[in-house]
N, C-alpha and C positions, 0 to 999 in steps of 0.2 A: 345579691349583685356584687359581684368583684370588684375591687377597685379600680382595672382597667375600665372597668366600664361605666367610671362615673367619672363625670367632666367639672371640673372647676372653672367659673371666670372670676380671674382677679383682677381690680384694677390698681394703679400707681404701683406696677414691680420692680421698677427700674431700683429701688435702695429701701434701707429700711425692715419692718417687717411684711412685704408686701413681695419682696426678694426671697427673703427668709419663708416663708408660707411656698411659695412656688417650687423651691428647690426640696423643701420638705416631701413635698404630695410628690413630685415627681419622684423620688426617692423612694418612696411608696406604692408607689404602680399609677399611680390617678393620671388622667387625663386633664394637662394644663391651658388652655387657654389664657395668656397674661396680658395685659396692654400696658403700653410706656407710649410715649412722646419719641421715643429713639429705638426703635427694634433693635437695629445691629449692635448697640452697644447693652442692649438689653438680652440678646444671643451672648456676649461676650460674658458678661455676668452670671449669668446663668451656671455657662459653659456646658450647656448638654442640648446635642442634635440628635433630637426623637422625635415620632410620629405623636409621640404622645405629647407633644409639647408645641403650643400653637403661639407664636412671639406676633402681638397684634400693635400696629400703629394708628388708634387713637384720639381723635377730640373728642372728649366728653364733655365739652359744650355743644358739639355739633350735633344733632338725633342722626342724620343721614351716617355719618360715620360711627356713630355709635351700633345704628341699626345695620351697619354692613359688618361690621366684628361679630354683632350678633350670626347673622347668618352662614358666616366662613365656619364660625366656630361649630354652628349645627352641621353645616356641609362636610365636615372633616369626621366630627365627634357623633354626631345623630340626637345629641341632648344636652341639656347645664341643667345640671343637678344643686349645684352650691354655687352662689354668688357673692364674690366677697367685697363689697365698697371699700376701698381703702383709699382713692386715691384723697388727697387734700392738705395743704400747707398751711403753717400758720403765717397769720398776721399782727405782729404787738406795735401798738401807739395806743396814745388817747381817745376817746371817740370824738376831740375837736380835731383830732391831730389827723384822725384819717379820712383820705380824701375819698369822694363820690368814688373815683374810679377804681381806687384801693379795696373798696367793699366789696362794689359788684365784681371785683376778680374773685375777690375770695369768695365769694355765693356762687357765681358761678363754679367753680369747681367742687368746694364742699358740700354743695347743697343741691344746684341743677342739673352737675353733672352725677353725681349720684340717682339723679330721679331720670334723667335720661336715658341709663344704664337699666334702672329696674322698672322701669314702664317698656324696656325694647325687651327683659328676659319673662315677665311674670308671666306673662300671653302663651309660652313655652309650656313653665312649669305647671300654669291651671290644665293645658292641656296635659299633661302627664301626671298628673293630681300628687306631685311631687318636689319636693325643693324645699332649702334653704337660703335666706335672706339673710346676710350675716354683713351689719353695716359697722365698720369700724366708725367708733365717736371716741369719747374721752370722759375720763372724770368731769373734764370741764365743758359738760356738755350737762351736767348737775349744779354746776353753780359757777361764777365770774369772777375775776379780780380784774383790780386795775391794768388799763395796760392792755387788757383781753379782751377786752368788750366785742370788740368785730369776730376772731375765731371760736371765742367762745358763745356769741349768740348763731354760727354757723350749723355747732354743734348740738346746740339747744335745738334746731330746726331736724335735723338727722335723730337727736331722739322723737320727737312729737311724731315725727312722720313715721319712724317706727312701729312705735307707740299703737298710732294707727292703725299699721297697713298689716301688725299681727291679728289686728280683731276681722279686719278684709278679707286676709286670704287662707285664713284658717279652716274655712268650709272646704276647701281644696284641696288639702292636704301639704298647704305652705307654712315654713317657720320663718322664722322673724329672728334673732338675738343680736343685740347693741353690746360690740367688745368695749368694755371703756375704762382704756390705762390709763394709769397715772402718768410718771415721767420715766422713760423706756431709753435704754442706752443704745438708740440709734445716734443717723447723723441729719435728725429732725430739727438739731437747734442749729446747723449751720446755715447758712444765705443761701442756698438751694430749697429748704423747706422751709425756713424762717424770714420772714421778710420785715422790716422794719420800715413805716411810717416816713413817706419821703420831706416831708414838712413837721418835724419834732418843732415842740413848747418849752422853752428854756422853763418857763415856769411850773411845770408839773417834771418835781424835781423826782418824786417817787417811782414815776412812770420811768427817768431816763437811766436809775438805777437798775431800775427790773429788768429794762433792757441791757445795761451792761450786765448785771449778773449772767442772764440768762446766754447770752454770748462765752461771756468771758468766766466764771466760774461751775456752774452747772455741767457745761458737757464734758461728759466720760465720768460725772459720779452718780446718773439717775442709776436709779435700784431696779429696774425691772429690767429682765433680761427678756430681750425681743427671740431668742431661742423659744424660750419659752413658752412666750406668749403666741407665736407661730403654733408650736406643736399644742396648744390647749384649744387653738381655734379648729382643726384638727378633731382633736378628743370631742368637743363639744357637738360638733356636724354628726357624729355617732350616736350622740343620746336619744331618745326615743321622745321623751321631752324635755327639750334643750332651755333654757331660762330666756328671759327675754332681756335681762339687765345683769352683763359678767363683768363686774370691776376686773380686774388686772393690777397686781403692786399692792403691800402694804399701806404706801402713800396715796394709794385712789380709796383706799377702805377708811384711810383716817379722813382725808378730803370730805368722801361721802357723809360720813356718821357727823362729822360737822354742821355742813347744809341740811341735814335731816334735825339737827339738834336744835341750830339756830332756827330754823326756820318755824318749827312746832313751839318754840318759846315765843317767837313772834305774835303766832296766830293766838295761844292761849290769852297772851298780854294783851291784845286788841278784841278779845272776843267780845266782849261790851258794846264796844263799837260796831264790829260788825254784827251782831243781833239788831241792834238798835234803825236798820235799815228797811228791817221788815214791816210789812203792816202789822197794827195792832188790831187784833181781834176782838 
């Protein structure tokens, strides 16, 4: 199959690597289907007027709007081959500091609206015993710090469901892989993707540095170059079998190998304990 004739939907392409991804594959011959919140300033972005290029406007909290992008995009293209979850912002406060309605924004997008996008495409792909599942998470969708608790348990929910939905659709001829970067030199940590806790705690002093760092020192020195990571998500949709868990960055490899370290010294140090729960025979 040629690349004209395989269809991409990507969501969140308005900036970022989700922009980056779009103008790639199009560069390539592929067939784009992209959603934003702003088409016309997401045409601008872009800047390329092709048949091959479908600029969708979007609520991925709504099914009805989701499942109508769905259908334009089979109307135009006849298929979606690769699905790319990207869209999703973060969240940093405390977990006292953030409020009921702070969360479920951030579930809703990171979490609902990703499932609302691959419950309207997989029905597609079984029928074509074909497709890629490819859900953008994060290193910190492997383990939390302070500060994170809300985006990072967002993420935690985007790998499980993965997790999952590779052992589901696998009879079918469906893949599944979870990209999960470290810290990537977009413009992710600005107040457009970064939202900060509208009731902060003078008293969780740790939490109000992490958030000025993360503001104010951090952006424009993360190490991963979102080029990059674009063109590997890309390479990866080629393999024949594709991994289910691709860190992204030196700093997502050292991240990882940490959670994996602490976590198996934990269990070892408590195995006592947890034996001890069992019946005795």
């Amino acid at each position: 199959m040629k690349n004209q004739e395989k269809t991409w939907f990507i969501t969140g392409t308005s900036q970022g690597i989700g922009l980056i991804l779009v103008k790639q594959l199009l560069e390539q011959g592929y067939n784009v289907a992209a959603t934003a919140r702003n088409t016309e300033a997401l045409k601008k972005v872009v800047g390329v007027s092709s048949a091959q290029f479908l600029p969708l406007q979007v609520d991925l909290v709504d099914e009805s709007s989701v499942k109508e992008a769905v259908k334009k995009t089979l109307a135009q293209f006849g298929t979606i081959d690769y699905l790319v979850n990207n869209a999703g912002y973060g969240l940093i406060g405390g977990i006292e500091e953030s409020s009921d309605a702070e969360v479920r924004a951030n579930f809703d997008v990171n979490v609902f609206g990703l499932l609302n996008v691959t419950r309207a495409i997989l029905p597609h792909m079984r029928a074509a015993q074909f497709g890629h599942v490819i859900n953008i998470s994060s290193v910190f969708g492997l383990l939390a710090g302070a500060g994170w608790g809300i985006y990072c348990s967002t993420k935690f929910a985007v790998e499980a469901i993965s997790e999952a939905l590779v052992q589901e659709v696998k009879p079918f001829g469906i893949k599944v892989t979870l990209i999960e970067p470290g810290y990537v030199r977009t413009n992710f940590l600005n107040s457009t993707s970064l939202i900060s806790s509208a009731a902060p705690i003078d008293a969780y002093t740790g939490i109000r540095e992490s958030v000025r760092s993360h503001q104010e020192d951090l952006p424009g020195k993360q190490p991963g170059d979102p080029e990059k990571v674009a063109a590997l998500i890309i390479d990866v949709s080629k393999l024949a079998e594709p991994p289910l868990h691709l860190l992204t960055g030196s700093d997502a490899y050292q991240f990882a190998n940490y959670k994996i370290d602490s976590l198996k010294n934990e269990i070892e140090a408590t195995k006592e304990l947890t034996f001890s729960t069992d019946f005795q025979n």
